[in-house]
Backbone and ligand atoms as CSV (ligand in chain L), in Angstrom:
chain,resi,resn,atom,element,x,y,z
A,1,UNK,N,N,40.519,8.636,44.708
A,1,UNK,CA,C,39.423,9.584,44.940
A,1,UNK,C,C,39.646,10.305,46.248
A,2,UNK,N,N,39.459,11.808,46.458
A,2,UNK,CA,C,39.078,11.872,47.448
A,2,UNK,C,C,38.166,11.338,47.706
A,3,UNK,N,N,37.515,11.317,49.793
A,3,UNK,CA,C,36.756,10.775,50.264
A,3,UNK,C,C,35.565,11.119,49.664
A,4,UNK,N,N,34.343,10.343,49.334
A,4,UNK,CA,C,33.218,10.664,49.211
A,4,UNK,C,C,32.742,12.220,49.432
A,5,UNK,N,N,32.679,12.154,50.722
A,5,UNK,CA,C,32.127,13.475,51.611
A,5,UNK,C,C,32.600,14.419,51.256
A,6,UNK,N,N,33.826,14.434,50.846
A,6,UNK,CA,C,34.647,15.325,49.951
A,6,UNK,C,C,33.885,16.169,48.494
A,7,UNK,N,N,33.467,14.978,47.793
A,7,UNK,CA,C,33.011,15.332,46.614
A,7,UNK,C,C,31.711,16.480,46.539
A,8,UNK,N,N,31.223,15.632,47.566
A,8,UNK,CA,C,29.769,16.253,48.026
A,8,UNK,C,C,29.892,18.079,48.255
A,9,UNK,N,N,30.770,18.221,49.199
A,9,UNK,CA,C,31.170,19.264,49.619
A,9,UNK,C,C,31.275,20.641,48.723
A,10,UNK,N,N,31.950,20.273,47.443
A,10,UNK,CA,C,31.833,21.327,46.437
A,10,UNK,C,C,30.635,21.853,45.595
A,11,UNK,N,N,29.522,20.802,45.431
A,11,UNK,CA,C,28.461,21.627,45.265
A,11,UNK,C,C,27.642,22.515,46.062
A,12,UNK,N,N,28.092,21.601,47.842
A,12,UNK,CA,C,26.925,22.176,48.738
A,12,UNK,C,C,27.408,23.798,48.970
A,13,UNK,N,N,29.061,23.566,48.752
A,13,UNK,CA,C,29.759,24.954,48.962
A,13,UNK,C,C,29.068,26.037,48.208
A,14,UNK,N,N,29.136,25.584,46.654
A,14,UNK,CA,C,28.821,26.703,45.893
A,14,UNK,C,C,27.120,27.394,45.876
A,15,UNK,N,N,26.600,25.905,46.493
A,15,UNK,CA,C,24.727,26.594,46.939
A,15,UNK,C,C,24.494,27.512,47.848
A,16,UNK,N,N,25.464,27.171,48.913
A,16,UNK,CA,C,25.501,28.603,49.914
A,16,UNK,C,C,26.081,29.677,49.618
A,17,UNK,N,N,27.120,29.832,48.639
A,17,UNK,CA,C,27.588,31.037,48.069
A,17,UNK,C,C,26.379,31.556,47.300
A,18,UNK,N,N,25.585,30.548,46.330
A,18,UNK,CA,C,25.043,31.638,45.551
A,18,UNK,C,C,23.497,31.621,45.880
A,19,UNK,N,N,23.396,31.353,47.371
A,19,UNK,CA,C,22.105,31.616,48.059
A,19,UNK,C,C,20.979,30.578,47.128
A,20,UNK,N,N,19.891,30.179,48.646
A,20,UNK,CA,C,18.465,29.597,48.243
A,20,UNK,C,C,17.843,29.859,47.282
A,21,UNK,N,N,17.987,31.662,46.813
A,21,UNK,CA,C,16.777,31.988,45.462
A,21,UNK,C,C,17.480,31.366,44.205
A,22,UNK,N,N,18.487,31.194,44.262
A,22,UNK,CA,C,19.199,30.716,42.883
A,22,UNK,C,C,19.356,29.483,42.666
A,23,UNK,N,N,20.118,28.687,43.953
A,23,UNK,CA,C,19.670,26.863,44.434
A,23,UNK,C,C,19.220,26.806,45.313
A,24,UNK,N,N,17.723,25.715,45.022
A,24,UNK,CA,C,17.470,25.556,46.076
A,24,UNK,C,C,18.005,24.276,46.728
A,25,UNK,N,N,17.466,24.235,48.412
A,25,UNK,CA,C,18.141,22.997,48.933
A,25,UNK,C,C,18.016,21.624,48.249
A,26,UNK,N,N,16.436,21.753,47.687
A,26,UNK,CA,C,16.283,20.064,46.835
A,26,UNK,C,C,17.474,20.036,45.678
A,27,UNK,N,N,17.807,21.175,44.848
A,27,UNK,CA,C,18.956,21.405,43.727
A,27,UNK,C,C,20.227,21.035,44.345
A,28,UNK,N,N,20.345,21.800,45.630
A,28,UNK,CA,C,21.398,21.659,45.971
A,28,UNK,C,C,22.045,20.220,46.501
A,29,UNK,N,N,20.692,19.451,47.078
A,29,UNK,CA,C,20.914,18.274,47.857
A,29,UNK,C,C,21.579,17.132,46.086
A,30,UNK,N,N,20.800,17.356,45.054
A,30,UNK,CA,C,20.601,16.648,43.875
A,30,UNK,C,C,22.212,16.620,43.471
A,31,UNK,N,N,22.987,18.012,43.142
A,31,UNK,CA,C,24.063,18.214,43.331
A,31,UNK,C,C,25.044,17.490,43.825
A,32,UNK,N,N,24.761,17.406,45.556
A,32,UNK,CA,C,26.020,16.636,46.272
A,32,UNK,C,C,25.863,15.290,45.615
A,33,UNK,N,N,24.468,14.906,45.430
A,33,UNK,CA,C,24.238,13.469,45.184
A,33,UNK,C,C,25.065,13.052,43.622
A,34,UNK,N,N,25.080,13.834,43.061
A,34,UNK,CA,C,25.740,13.278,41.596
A,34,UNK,C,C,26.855,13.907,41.324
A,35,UNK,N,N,27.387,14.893,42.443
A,35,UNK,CA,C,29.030,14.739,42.837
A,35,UNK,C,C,29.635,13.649,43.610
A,36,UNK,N,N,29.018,12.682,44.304
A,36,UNK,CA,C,29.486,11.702,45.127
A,36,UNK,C,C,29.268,10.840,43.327
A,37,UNK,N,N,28.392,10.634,42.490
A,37,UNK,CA,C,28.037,9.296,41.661
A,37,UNK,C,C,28.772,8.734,41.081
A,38,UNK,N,N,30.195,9.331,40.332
A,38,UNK,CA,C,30.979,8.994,39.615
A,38,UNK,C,C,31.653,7.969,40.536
A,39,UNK,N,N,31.912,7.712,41.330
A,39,UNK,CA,C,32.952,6.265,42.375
A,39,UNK,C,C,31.618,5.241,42.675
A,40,UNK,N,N,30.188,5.251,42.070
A,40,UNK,CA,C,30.109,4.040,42.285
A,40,UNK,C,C,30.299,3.136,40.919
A,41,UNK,N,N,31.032,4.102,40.241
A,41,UNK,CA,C,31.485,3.339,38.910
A,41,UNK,C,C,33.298,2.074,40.323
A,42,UNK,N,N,33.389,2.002,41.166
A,42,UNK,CA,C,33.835,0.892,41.826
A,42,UNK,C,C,33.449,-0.431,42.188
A,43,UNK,N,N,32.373,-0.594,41.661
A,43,UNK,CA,C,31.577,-1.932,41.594
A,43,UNK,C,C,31.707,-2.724,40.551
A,44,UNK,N,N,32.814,-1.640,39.456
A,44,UNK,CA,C,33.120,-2.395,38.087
A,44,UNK,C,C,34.791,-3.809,38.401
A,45,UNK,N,N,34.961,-3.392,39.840
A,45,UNK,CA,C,36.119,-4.121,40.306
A,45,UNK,C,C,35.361,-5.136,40.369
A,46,UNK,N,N,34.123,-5.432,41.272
A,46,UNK,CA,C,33.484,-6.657,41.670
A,46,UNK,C,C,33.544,-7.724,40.588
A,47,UNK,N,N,32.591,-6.956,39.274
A,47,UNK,CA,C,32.228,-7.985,38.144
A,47,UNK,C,C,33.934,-7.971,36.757
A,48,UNK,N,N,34.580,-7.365,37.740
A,48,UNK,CA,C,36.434,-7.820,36.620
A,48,UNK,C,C,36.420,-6.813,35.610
A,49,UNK,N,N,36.088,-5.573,35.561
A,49,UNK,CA,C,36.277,-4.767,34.838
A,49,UNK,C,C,37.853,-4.032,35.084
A,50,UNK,N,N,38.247,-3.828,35.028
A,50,UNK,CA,C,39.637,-3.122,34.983
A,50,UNK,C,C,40.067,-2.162,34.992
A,51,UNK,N,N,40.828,-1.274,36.619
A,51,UNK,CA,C,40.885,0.155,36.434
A,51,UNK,C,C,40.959,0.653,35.177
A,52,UNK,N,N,42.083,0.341,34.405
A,52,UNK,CA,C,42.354,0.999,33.081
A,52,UNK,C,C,41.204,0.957,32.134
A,53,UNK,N,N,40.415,0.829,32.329
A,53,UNK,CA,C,39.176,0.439,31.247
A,53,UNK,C,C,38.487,1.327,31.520
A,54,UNK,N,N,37.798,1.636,29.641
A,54,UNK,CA,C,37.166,2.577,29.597
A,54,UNK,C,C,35.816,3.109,30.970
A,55,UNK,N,N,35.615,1.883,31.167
A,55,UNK,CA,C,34.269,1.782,31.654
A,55,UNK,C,C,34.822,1.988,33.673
A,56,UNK,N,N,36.468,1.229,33.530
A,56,UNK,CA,C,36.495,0.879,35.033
A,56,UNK,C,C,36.938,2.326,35.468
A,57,UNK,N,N,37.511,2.262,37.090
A,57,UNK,CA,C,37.341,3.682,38.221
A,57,UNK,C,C,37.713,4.425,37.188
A,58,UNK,N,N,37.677,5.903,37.615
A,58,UNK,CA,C,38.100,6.875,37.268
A,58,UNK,C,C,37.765,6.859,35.460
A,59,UNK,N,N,37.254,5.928,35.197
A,59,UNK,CA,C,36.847,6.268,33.628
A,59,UNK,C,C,35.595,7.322,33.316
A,60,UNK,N,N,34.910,6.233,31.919
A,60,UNK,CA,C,33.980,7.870,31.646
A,60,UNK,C,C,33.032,8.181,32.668
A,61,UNK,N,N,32.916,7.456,33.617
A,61,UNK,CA,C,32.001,8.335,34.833
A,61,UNK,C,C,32.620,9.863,35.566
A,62,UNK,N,N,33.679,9.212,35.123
A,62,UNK,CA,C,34.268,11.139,35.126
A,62,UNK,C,C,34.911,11.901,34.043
A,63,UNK,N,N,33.762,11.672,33.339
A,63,UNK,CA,C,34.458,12.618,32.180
A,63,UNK,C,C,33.687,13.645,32.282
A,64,UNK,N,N,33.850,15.053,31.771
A,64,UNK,CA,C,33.097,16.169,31.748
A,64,UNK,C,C,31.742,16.126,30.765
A,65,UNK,N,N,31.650,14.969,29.728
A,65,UNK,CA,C,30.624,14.754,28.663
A,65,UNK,C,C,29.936,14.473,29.417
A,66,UNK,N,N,30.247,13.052,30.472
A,66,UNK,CA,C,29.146,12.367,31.307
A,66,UNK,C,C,28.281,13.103,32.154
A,67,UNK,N,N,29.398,14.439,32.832
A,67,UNK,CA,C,28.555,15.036,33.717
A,67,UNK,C,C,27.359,15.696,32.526
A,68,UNK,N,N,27.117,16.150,31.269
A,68,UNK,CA,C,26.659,16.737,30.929
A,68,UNK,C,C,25.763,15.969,30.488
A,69,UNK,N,N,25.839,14.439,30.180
A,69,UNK,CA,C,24.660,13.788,29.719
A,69,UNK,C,C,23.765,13.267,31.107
A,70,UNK,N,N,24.148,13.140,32.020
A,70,UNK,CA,C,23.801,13.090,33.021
A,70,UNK,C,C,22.861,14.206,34.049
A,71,UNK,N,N,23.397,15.324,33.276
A,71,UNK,CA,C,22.377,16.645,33.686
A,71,UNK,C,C,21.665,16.554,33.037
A,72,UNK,N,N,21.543,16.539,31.940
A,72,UNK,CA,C,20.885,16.498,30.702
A,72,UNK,C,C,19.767,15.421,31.011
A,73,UNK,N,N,19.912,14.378,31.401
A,73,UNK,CA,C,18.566,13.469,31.688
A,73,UNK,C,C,18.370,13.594,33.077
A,74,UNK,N,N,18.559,14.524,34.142
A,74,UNK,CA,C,17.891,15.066,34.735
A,74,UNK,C,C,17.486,15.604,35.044
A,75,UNK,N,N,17.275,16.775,34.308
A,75,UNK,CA,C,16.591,17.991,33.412
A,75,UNK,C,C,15.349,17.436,32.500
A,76,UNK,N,N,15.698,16.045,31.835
A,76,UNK,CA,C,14.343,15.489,31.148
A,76,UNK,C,C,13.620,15.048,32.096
A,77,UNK,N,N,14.354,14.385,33.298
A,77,UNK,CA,C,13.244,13.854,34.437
A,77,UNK,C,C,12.856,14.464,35.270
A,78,UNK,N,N,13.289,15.693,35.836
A,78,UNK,CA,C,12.481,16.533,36.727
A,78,UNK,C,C,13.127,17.936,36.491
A,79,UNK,N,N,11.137,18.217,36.886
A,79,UNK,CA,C,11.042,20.087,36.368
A,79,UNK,C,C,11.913,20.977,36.834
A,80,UNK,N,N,12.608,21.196,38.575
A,80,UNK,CA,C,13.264,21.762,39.164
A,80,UNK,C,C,14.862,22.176,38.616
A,81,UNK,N,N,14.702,20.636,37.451
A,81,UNK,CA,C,16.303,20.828,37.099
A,81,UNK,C,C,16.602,21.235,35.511
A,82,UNK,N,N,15.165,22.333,35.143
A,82,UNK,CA,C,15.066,22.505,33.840
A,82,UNK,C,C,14.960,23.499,33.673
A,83,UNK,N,N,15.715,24.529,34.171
A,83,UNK,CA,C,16.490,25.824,33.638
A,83,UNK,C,C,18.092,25.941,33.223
A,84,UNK,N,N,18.314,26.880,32.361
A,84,UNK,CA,C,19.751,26.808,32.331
A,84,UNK,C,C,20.586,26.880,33.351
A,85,UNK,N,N,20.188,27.418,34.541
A,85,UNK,CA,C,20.817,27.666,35.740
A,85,UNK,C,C,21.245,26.157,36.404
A,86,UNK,N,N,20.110,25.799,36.690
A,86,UNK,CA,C,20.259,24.715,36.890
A,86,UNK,C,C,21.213,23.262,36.823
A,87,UNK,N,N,20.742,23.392,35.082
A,87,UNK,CA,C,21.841,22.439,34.743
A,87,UNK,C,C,22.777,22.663,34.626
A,88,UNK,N,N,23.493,23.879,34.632
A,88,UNK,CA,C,25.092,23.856,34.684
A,88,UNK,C,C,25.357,23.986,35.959
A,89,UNK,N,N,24.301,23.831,36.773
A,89,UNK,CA,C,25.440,23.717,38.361
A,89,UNK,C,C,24.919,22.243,38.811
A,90,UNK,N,N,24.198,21.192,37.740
A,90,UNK,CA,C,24.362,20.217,38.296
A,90,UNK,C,C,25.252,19.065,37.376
A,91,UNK,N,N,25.510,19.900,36.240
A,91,UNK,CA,C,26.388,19.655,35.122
A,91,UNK,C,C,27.992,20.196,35.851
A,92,UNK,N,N,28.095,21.130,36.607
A,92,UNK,CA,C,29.209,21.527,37.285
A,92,UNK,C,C,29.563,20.563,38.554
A,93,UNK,N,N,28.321,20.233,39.223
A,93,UNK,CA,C,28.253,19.547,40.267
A,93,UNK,C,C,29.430,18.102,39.605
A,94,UNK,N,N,28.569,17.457,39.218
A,94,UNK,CA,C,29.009,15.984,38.937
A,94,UNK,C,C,30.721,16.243,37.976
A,95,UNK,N,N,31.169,17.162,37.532
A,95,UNK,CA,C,32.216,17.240,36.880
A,95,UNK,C,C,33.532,17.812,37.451
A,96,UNK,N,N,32.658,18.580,38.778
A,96,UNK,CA,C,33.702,18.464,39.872
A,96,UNK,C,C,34.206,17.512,40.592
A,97,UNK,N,N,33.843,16.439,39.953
A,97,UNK,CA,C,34.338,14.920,40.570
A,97,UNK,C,C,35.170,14.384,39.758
A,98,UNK,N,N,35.209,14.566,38.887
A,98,UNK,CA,C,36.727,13.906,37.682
A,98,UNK,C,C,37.797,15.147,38.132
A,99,UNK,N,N,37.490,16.243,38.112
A,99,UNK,CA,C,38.666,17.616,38.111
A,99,UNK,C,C,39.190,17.259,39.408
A,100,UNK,N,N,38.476,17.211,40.521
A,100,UNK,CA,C,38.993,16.876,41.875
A,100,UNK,C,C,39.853,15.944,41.644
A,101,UNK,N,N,39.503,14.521,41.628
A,101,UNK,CA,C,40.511,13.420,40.882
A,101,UNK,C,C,41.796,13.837,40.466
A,102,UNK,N,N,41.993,14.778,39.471
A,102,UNK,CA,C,42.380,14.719,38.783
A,102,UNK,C,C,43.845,15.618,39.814
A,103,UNK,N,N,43.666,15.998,41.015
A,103,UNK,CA,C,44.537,16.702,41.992
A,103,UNK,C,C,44.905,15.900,42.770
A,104,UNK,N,N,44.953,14.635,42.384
A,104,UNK,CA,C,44.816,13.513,43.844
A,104,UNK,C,C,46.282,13.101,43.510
A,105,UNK,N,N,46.929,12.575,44.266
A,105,UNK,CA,C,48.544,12.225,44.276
A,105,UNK,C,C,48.821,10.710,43.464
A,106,UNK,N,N,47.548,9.933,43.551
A,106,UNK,CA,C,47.933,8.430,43.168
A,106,UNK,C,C,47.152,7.809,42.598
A,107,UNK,N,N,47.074,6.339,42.244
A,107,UNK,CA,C,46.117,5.434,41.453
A,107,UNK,C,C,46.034,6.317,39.715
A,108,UNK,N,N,44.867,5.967,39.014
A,108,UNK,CA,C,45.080,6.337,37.511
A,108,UNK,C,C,44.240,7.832,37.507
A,109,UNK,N,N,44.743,8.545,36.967
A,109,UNK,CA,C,43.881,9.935,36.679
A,109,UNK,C,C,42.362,9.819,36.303
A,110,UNK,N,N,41.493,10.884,36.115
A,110,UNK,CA,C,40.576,10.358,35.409
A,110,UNK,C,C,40.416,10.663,34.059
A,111,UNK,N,N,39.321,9.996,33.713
A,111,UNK,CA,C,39.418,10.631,31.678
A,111,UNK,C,C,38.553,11.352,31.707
A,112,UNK,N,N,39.042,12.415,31.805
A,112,UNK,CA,C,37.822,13.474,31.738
A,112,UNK,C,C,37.702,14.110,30.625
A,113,UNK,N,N,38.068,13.826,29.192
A,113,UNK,CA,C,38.058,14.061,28.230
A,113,UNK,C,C,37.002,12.930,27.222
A,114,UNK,N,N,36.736,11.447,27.671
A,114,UNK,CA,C,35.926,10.590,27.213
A,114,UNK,C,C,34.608,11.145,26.515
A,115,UNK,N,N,34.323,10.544,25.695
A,115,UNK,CA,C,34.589,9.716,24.785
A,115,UNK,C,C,35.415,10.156,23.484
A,116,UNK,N,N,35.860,11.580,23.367
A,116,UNK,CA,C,36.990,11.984,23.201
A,116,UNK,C,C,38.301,11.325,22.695
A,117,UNK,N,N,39.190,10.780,23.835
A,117,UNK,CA,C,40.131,10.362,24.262
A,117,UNK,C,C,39.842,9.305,25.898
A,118,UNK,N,N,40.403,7.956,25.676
A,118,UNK,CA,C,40.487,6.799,27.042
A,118,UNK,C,C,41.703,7.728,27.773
A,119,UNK,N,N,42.395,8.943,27.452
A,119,UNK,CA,C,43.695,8.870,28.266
A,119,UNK,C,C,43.245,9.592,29.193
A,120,UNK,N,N,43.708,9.215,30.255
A,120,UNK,CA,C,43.693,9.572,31.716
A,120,UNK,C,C,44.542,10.610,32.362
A,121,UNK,N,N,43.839,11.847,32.600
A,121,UNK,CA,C,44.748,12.929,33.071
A,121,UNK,C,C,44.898,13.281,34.344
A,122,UNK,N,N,46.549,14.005,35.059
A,122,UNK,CA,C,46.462,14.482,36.551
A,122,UNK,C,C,46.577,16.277,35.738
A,123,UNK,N,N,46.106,16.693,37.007
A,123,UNK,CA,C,46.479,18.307,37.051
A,123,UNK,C,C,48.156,17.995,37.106
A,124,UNK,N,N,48.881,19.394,36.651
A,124,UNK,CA,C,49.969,19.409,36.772
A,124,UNK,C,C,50.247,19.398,38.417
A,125,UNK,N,N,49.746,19.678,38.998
A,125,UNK,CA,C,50.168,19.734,40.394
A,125,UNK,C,C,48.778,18.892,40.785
A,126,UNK,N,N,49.644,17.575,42.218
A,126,UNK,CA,C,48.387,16.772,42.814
A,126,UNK,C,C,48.717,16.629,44.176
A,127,UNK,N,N,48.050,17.582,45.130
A,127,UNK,CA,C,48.318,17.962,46.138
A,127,UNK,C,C,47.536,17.167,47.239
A,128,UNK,N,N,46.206,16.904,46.626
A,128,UNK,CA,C,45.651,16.290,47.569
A,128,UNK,C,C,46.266,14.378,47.642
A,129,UNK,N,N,45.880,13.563,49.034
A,129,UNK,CA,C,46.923,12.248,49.058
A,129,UNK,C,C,45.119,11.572,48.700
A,130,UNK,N,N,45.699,10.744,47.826
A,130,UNK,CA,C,44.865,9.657,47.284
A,130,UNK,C,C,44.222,8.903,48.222
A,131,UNK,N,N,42.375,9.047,48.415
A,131,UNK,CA,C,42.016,7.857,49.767
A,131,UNK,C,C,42.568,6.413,48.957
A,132,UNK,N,N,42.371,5.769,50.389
A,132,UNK,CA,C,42.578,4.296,50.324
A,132,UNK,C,C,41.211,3.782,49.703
A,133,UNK,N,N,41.329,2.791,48.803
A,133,UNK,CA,C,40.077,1.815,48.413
A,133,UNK,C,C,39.920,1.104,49.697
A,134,UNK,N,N,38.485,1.641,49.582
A,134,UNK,CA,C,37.587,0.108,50.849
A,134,UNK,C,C,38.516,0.231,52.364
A,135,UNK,N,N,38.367,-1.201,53.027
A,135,UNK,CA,C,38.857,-0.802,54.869
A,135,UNK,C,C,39.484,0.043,54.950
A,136,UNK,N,N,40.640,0.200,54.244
A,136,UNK,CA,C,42.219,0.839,54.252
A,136,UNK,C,C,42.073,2.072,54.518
A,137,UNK,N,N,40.631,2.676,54.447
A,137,UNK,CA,C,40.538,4.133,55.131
A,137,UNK,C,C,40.765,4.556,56.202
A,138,UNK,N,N,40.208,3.314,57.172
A,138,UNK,CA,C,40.430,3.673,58.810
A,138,UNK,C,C,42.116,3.063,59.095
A,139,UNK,N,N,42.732,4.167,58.506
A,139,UNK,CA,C,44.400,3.949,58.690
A,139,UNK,C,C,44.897,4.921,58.770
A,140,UNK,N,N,46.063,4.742,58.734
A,140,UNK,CA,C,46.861,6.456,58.993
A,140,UNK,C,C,46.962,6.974,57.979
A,141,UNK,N,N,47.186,6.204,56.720
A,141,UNK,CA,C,47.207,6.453,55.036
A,141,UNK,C,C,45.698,7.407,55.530
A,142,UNK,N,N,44.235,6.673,55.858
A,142,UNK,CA,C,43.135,7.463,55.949
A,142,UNK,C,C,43.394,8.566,56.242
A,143,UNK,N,N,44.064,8.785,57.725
A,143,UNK,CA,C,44.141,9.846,58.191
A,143,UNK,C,C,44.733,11.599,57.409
A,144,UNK,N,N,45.747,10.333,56.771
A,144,UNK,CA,C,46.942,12.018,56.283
A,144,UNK,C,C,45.830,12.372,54.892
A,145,UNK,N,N,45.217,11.295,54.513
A,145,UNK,CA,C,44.350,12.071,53.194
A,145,UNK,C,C,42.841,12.433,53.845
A,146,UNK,N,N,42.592,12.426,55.188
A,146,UNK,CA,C,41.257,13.225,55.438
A,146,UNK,C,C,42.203,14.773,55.852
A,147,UNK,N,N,43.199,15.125,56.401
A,147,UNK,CA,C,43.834,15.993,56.590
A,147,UNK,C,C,43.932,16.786,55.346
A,148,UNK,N,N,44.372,16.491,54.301
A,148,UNK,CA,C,45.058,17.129,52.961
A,148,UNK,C,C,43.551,17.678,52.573
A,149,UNK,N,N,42.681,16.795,52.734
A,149,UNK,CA,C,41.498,16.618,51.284
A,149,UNK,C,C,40.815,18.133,53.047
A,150,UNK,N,N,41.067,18.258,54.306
A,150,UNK,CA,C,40.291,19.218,54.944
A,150,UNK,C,C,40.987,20.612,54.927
A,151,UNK,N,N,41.815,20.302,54.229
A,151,UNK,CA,C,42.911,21.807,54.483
A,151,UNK,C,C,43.132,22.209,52.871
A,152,UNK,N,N,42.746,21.343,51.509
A,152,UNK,CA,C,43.073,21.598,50.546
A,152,UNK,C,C,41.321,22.059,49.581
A,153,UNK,N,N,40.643,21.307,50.129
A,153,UNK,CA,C,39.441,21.339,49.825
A,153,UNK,C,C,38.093,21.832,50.553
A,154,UNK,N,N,38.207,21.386,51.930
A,154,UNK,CA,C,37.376,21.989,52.788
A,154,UNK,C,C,37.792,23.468,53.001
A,155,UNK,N,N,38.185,23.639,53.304
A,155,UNK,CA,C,38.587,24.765,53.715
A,155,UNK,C,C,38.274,25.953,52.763
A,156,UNK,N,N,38.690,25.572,51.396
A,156,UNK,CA,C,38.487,26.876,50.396
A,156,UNK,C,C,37.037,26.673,49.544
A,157,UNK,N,N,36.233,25.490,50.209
A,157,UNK,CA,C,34.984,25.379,50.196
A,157,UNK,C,C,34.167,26.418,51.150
A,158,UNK,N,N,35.019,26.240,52.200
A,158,UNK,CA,C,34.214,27.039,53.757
A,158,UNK,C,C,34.322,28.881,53.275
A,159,UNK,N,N,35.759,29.397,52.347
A,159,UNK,CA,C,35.450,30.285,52.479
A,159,UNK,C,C,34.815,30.689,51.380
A,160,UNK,N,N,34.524,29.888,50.247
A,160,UNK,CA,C,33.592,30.306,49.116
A,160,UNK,C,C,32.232,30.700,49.797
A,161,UNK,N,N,31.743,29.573,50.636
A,161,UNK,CA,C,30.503,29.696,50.839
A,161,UNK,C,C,30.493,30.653,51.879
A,162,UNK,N,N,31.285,30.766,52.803
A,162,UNK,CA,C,30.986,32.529,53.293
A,162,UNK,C,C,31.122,33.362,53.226
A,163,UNK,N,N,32.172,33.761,52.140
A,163,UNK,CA,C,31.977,34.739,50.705
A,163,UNK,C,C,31.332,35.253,50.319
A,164,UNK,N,N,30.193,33.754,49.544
A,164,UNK,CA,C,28.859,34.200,49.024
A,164,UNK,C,C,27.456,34.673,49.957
A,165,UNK,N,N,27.713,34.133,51.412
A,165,UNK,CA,C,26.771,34.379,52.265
A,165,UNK,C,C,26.713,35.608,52.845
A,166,UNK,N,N,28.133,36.228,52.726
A,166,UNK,CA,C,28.568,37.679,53.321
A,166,UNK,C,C,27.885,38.561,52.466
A,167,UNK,N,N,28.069,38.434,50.761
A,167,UNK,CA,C,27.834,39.345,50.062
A,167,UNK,C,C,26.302,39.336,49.938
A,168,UNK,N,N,25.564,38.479,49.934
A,168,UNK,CA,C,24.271,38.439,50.322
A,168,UNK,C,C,23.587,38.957,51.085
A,169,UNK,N,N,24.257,38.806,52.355
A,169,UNK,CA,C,23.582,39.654,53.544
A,169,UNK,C,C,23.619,40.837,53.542
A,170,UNK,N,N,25.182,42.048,52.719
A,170,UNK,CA,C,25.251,42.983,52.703
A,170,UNK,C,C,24.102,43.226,51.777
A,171,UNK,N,N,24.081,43.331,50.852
A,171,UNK,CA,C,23.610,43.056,49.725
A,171,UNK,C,C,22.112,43.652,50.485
A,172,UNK,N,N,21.399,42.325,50.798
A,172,UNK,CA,C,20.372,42.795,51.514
A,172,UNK,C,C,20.105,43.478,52.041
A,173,UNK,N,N,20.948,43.958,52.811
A,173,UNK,CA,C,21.347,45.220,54.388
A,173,UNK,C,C,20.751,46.490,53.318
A,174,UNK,N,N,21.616,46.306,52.048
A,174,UNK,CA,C,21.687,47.966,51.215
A,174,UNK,C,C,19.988,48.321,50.769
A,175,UNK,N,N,19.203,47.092,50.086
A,175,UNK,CA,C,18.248,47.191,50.240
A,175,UNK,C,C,17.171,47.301,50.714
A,176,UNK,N,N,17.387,46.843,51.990
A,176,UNK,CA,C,16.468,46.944,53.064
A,176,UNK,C,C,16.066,48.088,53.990
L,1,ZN,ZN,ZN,36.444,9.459,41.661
């Protein structure tokens, strides 16, 4: 996985590109939260579940279905997340967490095709370096993959969202 904070990052990116009237911050906050959700499917190590398993890391918690059943019942549970708008950017949110994965250099791809297909896919190209599971972060392994995941991901996060903040403001300027 990339780092957590990582995951988060791509929804909050795309809320500031497409401005407050469209997400708001509670949407947007909901977002990061169920782009980080798919890795606490890592607790399936505790009780002996098995990377390779359907159920263990990188399984159907990142599949693109999940993100959608997962919007989908939170759209049944609260009003804010029950427009079409909505749910596909929190249906986008959470499914940018298997695709990300899926650029990472190491460990098993994810199945982002489930229930589909159990097989586990990388992008043809995986640029970003795989974090370490658990302590092994605060290492140099940590280090070179907070580097990759800030120059491969942050970064073209930073200029989406001031992209979208630029064209906004003009935007406004013309109307105003
Ligand atoms: Zn993951």
């Amino acid at each position: 996985m990339p780092t957590i904070m990582t995951h988060a990052i791509v929804p909050l990116a795309i809320a500031v590109a497409a401005g407050p009237a469209r997400i708001s911050s509670k949407l947007a906050l909901a977002g990061a939260g169920l782009a980080m959700l798919p890795d606490a499917d890592v607790v399936g190590f505790a009780i002996g579940i098995e990377y390779a398993d359907q159920w263990g890391h990188r399984g159907a918690t990142h599949a693109i279905a999940f993100a959608l059943m997962v919007a989908a019942a939170v759209a049944l549970l609260w009003r804010d997340a029950r427009s079409v708008g909505a749910f596909a950017f929190l249906a986008l949110a959470m499914a940018s967490h298997g695709l990300l994965d899926a650029f990472t250099s190491g460990g098993l791809g994810p199945a982002l095709l489930w229930p589909v297909t159990d097989t586990r896919f990388f992008a043809p190209i995986t640029p970003i370096r795989v974090s370490p599971i658990g302590a092994d972060f605060f290492s140099a392994r940590g280090v070179v993959t907070l580097v990759s995941e800030l120059t491969l991901v942050w970064l073209p996060c930073l200029a989406l969202a001031a992209t979208g903040w630029l064209i906004r403001r003009r935007h406004h300027a013309r109307i105003a």
